[in-house]
DSSP file (Angstrom, degrees, kcal/mol; ACC not computed):
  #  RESIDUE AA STRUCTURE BP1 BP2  ACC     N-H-->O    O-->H-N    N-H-->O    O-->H-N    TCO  KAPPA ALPHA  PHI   PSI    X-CA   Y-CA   Z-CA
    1    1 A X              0   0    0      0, 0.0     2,-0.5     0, 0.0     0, 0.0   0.000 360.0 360.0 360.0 127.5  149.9   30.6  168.0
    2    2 A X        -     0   0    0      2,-0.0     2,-0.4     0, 0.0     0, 0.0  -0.766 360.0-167.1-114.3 153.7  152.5   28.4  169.5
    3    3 A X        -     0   0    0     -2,-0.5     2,-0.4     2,-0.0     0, 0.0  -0.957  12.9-171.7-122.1 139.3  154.4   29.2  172.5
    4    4 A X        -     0   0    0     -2,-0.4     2,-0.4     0, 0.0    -2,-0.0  -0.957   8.3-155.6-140.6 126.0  157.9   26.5  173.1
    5    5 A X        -     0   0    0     -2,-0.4     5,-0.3     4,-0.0     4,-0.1  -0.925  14.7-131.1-100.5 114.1  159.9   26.6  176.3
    6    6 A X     >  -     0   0    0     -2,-0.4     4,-1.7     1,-0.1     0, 0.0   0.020  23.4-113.9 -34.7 155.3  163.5   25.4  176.1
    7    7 A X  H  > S+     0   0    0      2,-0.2     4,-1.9     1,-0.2    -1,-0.1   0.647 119.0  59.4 -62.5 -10.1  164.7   22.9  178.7
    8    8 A X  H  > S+     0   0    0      2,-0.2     4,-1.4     3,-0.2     5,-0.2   0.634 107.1  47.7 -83.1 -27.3  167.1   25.4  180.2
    9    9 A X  H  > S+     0   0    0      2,-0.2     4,-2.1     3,-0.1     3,-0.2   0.953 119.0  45.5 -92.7 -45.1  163.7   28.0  181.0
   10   10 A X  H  X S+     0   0    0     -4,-1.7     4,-1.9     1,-0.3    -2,-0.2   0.822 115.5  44.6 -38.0 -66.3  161.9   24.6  182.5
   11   11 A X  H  X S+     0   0    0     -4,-1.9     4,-3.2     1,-0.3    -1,-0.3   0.773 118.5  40.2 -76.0 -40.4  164.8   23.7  184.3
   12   12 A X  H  X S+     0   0    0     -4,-1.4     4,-2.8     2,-0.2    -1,-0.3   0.954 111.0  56.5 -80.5 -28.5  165.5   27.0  185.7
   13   13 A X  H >X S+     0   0    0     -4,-2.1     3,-3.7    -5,-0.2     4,-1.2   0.918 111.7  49.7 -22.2-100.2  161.9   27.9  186.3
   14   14 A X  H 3X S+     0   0    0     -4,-1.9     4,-0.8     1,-0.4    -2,-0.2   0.525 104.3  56.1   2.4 -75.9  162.1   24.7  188.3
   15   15 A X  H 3< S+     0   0    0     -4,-3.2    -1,-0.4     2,-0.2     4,-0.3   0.689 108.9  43.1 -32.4 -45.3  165.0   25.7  190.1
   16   16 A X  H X< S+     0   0    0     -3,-3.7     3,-0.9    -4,-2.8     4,-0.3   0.961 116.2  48.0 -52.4 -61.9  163.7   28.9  191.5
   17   17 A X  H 3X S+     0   0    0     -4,-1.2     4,-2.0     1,-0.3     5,-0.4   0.626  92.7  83.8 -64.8 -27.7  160.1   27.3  192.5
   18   18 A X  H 3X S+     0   0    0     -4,-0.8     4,-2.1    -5,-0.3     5,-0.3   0.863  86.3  52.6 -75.8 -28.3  161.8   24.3  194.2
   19   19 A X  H <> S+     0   0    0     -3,-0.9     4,-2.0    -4,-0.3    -1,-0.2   0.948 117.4  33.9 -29.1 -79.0  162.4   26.1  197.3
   20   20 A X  H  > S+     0   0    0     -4,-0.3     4,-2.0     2,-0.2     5,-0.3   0.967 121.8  55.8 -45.5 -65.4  158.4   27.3  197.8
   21   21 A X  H  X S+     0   0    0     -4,-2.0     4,-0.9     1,-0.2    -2,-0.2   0.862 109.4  39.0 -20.4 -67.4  157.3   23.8  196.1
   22   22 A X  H  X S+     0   0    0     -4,-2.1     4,-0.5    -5,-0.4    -1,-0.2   0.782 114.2  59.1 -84.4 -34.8  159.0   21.8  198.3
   23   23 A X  H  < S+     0   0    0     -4,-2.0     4,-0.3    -5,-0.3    -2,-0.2   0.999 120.6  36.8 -54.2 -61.9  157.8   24.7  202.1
   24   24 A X  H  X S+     0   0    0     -4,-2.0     4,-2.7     1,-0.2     5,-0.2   0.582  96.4 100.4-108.2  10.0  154.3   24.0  201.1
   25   25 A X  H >X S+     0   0    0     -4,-0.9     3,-3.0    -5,-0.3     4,-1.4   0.810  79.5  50.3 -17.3 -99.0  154.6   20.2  200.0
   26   26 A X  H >X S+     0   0    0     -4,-0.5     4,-1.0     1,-0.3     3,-0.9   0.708 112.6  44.2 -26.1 -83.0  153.4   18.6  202.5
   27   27 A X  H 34 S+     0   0    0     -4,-0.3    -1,-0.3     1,-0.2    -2,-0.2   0.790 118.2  44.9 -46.2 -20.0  150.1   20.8  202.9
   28   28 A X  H X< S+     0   0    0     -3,-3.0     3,-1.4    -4,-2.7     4,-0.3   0.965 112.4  49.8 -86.5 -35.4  149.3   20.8  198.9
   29   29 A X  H << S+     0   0    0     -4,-1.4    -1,-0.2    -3,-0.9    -2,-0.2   0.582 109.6  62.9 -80.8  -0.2  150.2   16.5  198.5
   30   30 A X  T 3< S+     0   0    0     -4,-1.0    -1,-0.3    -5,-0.4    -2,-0.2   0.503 103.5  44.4 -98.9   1.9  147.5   16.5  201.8
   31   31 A X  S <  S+     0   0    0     -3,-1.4     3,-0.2    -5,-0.2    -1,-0.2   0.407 110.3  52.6-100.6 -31.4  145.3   17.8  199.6
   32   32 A X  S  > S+     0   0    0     -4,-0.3     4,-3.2     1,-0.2     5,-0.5  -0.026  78.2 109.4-105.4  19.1  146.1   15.3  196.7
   33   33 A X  T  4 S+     0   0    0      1,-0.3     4,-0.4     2,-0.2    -1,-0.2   0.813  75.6  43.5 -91.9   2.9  145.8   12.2  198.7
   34   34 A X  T  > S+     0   0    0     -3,-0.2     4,-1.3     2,-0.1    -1,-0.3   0.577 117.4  50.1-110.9 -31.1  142.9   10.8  197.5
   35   35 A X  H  > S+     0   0    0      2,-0.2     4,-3.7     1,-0.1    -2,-0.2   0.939 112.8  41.7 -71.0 -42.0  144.0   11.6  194.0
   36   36 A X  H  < S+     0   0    0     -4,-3.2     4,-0.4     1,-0.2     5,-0.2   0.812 112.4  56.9 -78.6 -15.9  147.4   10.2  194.0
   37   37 A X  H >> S+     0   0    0     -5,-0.5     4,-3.3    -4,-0.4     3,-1.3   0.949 111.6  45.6 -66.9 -52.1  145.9    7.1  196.1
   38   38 A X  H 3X S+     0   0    0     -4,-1.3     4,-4.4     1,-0.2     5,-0.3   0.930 108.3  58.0 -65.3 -47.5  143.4    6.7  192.9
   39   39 A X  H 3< S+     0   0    0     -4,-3.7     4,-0.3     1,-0.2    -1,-0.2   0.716 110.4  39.4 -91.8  19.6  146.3    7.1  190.4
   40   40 A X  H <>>S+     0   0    0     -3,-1.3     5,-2.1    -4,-0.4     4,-0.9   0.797 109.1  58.7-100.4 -23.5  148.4    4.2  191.7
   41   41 A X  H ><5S+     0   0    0     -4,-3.3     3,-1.7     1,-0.2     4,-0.3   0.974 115.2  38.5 -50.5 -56.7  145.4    2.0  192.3
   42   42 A X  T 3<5S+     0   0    0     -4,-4.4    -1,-0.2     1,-0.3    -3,-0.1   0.790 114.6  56.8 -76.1 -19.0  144.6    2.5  188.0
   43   43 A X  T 345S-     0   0    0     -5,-0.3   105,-0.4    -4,-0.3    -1,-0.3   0.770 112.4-136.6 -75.8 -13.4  148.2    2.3  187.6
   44   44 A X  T <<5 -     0   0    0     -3,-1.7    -3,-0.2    -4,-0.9    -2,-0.1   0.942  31.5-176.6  76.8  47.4  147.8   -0.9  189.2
   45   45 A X      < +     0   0    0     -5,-2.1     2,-0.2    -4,-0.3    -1,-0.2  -0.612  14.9 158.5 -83.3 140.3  151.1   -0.3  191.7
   46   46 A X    >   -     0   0    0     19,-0.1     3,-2.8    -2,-0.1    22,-0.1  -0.950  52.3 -59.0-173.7 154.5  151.6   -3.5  193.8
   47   47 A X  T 3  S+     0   0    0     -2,-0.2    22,-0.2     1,-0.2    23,-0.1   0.019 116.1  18.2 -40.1 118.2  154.5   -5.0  195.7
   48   48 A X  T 3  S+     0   0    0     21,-0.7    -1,-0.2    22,-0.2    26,-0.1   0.386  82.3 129.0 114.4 -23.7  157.5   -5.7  193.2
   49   49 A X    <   -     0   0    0     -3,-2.8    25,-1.6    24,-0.1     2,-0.2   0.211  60.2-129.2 -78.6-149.3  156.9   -3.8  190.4
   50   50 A X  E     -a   74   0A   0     23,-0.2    68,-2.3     2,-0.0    69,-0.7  -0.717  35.9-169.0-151.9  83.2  159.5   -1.4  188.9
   51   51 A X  E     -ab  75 119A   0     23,-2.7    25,-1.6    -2,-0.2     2,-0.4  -0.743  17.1-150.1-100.7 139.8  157.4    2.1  188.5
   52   52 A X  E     -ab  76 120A   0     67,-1.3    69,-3.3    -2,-0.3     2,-1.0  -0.770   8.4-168.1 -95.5 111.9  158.6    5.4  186.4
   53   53 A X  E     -ab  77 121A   0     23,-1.8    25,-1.4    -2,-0.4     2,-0.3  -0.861  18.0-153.2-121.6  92.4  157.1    8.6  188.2
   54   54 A X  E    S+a   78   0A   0     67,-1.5    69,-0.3    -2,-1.0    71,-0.2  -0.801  72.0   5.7 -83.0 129.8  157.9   11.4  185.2
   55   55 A X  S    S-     0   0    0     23,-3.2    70,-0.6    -2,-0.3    69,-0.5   0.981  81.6-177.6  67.3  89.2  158.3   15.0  186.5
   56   56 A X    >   -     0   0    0      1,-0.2     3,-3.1    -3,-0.2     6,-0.3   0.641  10.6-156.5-105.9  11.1  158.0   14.2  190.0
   57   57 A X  T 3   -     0   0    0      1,-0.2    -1,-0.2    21,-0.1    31,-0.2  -0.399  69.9 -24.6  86.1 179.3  158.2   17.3  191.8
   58   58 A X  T 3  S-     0   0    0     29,-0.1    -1,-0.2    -2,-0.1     2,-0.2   0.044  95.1-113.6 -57.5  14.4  159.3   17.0  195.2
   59   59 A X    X>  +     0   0    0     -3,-3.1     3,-2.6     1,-0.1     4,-0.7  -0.175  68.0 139.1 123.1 -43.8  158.2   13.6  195.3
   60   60 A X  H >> S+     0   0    0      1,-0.4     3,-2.3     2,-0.2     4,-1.1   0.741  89.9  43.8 -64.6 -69.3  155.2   12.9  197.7
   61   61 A X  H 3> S+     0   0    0      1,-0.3     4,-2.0     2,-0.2    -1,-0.4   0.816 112.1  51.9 -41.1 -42.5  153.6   10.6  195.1
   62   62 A X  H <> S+     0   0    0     -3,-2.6     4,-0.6    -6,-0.3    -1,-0.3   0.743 113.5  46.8 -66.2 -15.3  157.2    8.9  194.5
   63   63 A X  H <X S+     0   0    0     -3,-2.3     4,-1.2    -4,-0.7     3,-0.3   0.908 115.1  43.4 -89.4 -50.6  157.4    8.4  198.5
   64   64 A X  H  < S+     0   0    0     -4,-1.1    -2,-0.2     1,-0.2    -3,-0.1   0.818 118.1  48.5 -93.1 -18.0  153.6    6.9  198.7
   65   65 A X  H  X S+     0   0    0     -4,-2.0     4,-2.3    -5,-0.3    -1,-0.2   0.719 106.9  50.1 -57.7 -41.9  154.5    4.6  195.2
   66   66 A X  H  X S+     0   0    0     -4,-0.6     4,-0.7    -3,-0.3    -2,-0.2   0.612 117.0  50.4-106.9 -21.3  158.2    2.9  196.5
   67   67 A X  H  < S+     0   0    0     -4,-1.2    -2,-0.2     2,-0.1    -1,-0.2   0.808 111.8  44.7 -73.0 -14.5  155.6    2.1  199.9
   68   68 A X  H  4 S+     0   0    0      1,-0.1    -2,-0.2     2,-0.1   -21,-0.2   0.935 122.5  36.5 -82.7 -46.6  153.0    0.6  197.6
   69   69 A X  H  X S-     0   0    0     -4,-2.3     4,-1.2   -22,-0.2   -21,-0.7   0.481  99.2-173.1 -89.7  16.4  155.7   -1.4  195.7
   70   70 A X  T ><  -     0   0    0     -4,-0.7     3,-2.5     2,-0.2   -22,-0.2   0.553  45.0 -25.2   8.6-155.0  158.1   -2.3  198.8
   71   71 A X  T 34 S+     0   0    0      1,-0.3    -1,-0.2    -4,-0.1    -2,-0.1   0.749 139.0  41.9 -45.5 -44.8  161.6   -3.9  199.5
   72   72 A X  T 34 S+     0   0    0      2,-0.0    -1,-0.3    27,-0.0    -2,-0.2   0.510 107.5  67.2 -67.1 -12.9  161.3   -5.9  196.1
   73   73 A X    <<  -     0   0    0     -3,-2.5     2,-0.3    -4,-1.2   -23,-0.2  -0.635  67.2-159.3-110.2 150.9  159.9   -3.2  194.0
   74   74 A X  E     -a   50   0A   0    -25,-1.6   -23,-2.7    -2,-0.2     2,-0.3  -0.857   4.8-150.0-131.8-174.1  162.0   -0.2  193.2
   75   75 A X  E     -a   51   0A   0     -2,-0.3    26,-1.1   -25,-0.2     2,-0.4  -0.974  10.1-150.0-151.7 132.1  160.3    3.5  191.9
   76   76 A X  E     -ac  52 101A   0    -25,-1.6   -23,-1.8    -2,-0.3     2,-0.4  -0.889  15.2-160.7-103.7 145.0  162.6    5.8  189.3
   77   77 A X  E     -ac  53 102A   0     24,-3.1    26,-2.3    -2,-0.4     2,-0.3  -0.933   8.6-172.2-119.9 162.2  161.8    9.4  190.0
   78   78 A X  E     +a   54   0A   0    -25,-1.4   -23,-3.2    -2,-0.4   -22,-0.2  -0.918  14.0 161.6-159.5 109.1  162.6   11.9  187.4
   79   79 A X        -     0   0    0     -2,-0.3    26,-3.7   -24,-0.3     3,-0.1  -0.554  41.6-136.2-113.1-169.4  162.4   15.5  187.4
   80   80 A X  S    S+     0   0    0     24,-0.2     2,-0.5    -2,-0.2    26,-0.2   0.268  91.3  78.4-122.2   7.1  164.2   18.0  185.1
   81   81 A X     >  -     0   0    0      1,-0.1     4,-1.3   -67,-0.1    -2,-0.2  -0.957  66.6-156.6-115.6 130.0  165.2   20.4  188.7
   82   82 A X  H  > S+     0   0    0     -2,-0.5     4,-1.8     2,-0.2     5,-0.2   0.709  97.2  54.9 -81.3 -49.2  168.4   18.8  190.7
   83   83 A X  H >> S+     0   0    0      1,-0.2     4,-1.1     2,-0.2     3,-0.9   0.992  95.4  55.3 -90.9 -24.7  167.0   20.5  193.5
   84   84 A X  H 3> S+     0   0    0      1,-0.2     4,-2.6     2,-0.2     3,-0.2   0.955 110.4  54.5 -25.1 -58.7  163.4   19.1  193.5
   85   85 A X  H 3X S+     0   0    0     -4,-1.3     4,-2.7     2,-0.2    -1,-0.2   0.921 102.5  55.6 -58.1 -29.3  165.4   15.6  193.7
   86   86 A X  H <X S+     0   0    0     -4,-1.8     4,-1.7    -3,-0.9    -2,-0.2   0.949 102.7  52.6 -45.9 -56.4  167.3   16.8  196.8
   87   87 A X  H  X>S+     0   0    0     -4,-1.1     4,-2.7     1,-0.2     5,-0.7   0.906 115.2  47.5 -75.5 -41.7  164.1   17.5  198.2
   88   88 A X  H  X5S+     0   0    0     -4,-2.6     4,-2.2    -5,-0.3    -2,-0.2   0.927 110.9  47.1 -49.2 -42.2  163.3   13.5  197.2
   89   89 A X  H  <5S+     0   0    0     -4,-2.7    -1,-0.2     1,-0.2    -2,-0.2   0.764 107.7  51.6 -81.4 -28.0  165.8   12.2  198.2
   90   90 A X  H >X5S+     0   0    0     -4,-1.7     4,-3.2     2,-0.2     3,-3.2   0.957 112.0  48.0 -45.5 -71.2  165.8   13.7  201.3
   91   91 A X  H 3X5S+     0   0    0     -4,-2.7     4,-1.4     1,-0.3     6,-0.2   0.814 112.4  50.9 -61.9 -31.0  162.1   12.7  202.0
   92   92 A X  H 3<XS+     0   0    0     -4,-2.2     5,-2.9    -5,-0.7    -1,-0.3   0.801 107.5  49.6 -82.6  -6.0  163.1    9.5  201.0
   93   93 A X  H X45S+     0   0    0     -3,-3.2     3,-1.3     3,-0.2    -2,-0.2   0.880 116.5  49.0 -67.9 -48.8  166.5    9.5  203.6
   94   94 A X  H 3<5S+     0   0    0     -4,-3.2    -2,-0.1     1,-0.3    -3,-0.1   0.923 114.6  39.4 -46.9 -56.3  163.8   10.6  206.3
   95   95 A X  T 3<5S-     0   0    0     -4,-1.4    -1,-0.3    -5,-0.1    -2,-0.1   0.233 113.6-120.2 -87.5  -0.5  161.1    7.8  205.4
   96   96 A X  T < 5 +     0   0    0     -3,-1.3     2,-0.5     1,-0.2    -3,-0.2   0.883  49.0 171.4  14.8  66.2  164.2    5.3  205.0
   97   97 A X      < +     0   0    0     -5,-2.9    -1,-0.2    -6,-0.2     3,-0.1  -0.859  15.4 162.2 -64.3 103.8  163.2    4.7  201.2
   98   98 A X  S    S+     0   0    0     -2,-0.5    -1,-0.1     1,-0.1    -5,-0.1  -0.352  73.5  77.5 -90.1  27.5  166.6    2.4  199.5
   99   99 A X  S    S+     0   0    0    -25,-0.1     2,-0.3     2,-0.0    -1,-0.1  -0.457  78.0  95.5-144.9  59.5  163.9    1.5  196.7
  100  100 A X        -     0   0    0    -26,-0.1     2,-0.4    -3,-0.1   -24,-0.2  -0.889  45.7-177.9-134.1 131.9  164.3    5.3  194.9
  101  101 A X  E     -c   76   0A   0    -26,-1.1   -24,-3.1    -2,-0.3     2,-0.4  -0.898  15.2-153.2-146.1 125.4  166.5    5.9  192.2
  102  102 A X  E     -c   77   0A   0     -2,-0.4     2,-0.3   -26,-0.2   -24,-0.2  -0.898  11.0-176.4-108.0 121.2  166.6    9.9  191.0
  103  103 A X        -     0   0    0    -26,-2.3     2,-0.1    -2,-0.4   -27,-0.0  -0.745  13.6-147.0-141.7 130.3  167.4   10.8  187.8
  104  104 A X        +     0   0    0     -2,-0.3   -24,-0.2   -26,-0.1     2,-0.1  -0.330  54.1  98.8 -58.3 121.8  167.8   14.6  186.6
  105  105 A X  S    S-     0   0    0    -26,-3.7     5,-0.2   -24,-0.1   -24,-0.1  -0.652  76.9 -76.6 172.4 152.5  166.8   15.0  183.6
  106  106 A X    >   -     0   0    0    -26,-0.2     3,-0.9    -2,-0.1     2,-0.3  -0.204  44.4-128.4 -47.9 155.2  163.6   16.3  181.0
  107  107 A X  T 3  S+     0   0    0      1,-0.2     2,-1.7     2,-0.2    23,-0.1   0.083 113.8  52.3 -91.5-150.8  160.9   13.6  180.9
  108  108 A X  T 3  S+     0   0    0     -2,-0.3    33,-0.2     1,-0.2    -1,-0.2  -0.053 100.7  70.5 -11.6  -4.6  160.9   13.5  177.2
  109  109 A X  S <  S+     0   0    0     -2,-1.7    -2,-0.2    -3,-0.9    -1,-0.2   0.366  70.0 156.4 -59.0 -37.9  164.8   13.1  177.8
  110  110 A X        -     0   0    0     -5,-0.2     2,-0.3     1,-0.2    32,-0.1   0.113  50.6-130.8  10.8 164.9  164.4    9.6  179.1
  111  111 A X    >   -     0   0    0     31,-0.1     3,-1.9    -6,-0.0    31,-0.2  -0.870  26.0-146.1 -52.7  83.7  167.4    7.7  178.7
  112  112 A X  G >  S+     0   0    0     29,-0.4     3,-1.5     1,-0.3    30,-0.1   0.611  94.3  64.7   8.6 -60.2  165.6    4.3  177.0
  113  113 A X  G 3  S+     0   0    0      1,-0.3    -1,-0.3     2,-0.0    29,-0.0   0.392  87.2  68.9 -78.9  -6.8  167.8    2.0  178.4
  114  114 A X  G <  S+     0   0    0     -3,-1.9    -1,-0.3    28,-0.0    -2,-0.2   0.423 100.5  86.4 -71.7  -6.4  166.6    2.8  182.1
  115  115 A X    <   +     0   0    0     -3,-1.5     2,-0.2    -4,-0.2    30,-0.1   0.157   8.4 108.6-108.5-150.0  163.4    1.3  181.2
  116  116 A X        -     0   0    0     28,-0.3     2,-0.3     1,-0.1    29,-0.1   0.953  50.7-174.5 -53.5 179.6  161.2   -1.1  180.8
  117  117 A X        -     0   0    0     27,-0.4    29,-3.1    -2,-0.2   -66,-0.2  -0.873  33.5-140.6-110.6 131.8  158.7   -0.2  183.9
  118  118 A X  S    S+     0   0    0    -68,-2.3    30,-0.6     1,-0.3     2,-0.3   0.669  89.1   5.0 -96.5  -2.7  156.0   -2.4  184.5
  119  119 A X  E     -bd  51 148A   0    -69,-0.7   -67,-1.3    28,-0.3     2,-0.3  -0.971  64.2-140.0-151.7 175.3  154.1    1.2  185.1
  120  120 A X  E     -bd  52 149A   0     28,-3.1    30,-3.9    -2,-0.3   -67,-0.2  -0.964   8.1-165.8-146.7 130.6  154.3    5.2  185.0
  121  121 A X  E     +b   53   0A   0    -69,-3.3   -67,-1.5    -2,-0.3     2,-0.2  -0.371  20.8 159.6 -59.3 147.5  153.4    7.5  186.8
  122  122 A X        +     0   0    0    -69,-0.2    30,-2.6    -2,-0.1   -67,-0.1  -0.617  10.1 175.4-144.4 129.9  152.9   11.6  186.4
  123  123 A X  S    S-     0   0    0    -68,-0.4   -68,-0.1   -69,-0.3   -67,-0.1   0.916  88.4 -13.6-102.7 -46.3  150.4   13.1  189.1
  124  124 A X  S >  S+     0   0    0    -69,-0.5     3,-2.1   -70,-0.1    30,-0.3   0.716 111.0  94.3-143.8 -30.3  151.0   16.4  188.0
  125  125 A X  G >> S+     0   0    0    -70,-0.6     3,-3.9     1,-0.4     4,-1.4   0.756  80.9  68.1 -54.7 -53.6  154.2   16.6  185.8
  126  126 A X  G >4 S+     0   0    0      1,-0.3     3,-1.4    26,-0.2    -1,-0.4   0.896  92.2  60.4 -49.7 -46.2  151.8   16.3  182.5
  127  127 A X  G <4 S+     0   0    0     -3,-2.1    -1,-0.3    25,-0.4    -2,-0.2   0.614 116.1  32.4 -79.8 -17.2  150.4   19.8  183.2
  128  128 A X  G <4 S+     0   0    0     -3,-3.9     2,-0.4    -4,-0.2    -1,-0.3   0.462 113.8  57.0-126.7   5.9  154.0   21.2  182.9
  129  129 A X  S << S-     0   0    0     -3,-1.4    -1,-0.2    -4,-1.4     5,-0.1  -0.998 108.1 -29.3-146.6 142.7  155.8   19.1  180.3
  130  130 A X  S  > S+     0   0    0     -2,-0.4     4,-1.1     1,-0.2     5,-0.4   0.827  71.0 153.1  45.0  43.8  156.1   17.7  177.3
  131  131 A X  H  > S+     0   0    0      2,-0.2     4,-0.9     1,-0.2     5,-0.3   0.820  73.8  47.8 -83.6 -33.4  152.2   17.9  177.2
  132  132 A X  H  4 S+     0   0    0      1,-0.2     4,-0.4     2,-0.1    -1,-0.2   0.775 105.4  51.5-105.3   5.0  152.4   18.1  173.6
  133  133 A X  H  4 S+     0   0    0      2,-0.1    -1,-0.2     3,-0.1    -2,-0.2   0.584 113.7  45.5 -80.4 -21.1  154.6   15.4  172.8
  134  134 A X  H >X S+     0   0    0     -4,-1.1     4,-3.1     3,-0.2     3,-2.8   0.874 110.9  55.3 -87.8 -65.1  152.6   13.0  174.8
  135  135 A X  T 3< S+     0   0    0     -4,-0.9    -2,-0.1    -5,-0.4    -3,-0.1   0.861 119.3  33.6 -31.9 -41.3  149.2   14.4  173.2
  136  136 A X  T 34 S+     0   0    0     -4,-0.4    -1,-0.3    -5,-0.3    -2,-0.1   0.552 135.7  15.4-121.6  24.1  150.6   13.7  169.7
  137  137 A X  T <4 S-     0   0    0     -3,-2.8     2,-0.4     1,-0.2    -2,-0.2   0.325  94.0-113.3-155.2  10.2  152.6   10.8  170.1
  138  138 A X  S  < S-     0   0    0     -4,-3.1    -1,-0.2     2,-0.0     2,-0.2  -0.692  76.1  -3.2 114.2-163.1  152.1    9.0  173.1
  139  139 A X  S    S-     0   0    0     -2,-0.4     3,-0.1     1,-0.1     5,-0.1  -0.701  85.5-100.9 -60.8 134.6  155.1    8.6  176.3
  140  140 A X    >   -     0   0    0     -2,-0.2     3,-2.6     1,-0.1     4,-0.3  -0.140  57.9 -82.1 -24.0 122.1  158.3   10.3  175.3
  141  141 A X  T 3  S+     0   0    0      1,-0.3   -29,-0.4   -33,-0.2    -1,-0.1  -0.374 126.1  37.4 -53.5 114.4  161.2    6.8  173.9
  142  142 A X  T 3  S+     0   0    0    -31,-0.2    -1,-0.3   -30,-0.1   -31,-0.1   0.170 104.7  69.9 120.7 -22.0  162.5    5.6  177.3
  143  143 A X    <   +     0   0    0     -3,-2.6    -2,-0.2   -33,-0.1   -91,-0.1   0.375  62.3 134.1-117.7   8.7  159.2    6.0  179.5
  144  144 A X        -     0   0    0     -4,-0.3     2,-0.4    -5,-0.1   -27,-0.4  -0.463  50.3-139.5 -68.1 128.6  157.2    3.2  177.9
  145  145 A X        -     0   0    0    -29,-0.1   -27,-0.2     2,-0.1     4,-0.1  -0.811  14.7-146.5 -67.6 122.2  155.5    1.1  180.6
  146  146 A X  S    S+     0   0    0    -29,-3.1   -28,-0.2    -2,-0.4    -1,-0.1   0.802  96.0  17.9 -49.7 -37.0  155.5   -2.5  180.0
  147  147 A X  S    S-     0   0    0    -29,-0.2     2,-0.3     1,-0.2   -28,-0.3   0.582 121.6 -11.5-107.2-102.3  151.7   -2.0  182.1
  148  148 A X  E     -d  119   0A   0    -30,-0.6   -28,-3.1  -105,-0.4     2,-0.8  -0.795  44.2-152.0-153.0 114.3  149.9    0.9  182.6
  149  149 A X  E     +d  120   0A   0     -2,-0.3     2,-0.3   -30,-0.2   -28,-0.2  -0.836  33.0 178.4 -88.9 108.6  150.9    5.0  181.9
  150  150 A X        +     0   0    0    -30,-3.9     2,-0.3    -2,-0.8  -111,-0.1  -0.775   6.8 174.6-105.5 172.5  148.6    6.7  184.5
  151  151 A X        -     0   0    0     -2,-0.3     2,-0.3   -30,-0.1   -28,-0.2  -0.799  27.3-141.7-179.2 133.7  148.6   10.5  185.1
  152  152 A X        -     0   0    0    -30,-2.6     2,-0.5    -2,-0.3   -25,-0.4  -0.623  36.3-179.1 -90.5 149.1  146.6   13.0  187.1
  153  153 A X        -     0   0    0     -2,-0.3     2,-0.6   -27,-0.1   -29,-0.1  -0.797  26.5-116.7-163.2 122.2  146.2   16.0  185.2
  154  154 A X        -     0   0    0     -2,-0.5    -1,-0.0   -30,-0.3    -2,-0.0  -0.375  28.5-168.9 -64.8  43.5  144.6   19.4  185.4
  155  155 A X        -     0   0    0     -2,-0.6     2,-0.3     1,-0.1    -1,-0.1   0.808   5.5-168.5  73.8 125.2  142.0   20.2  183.4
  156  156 A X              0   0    0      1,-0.1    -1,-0.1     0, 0.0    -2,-0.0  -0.882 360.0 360.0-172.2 148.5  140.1   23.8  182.5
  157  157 A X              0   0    0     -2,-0.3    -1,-0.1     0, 0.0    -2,-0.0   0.336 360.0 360.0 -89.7 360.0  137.1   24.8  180.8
């Protein structure tokens, strides 16, 4: 049996949740810090680069990523919820982040011509997109990393 969600149920999904998401951020990415520390180290994130973080949530990983890759380095975040980027962009006003660039829109959506990346990111984003478009063909045209696609991703037996 196969089950398809438009991008209009993601995105409004999305919308709803970004509220709640974004209240208990903080405590759930405090949780995640030892993962999301592990998936920029394999992504190999370092001052300069030019990193792709697909479906990024409210952000916390796109916030600890644009620190890894500082003033010279920039990090695109991309969610498919406008207000989940609010909440980025915000955290990224706070943190005085200029090395952010949001754009709404599905990660399998990419524009191409935003790219290359010399990595990408998704810490959590796989578990709720385009999980079978990556599974049977790789990153979505437009998210290819020039280095290294990392992703944290949840898992059950």
């Amino acid at each position: 049996m196969s089950y398809t969600v438009s991008n209009a149920e993601q995105r409004g999904t999305w919308e709803a949740a970004a509220p709640g998401w974004a209240k208990w951020e903080q405590k759930f990415s405090a949780g995640l810090v030892e993962v999301t520390d592990v998936l920029l180290d394999m992504a190999g994130i370092r001052p300069g680069m030019r990193v792709l973080d697909l479906a990024c949530g409210a952000g916390s990983q796109t916030l600890r990523a644009a620190s890894r890759v500082g003033p010279t380095g920039s990090v695109v975040a991309t969610d498919i919820s406008a207000n989940m980027l609010e909440y980025v962009r915000e955290h990224a006003r706070r943190g005085a982040f200029d090395n952010i660039t949001m754009i709404e829109c599905a990660a399998e959506d990419l524009d191409a011509s935003q790219g290359p990346y010399d990595a990408a990111i998704s810490r959590l984003g796989f578990n709720v997109v385009f999980i079978s478009v990556c599974c049977a063909s790789g990153c979505p045209e437009g998210a290819e990393a020039e280095g290294a696609l990392c992703r944290a991703c949840l898992h059950h037996a």
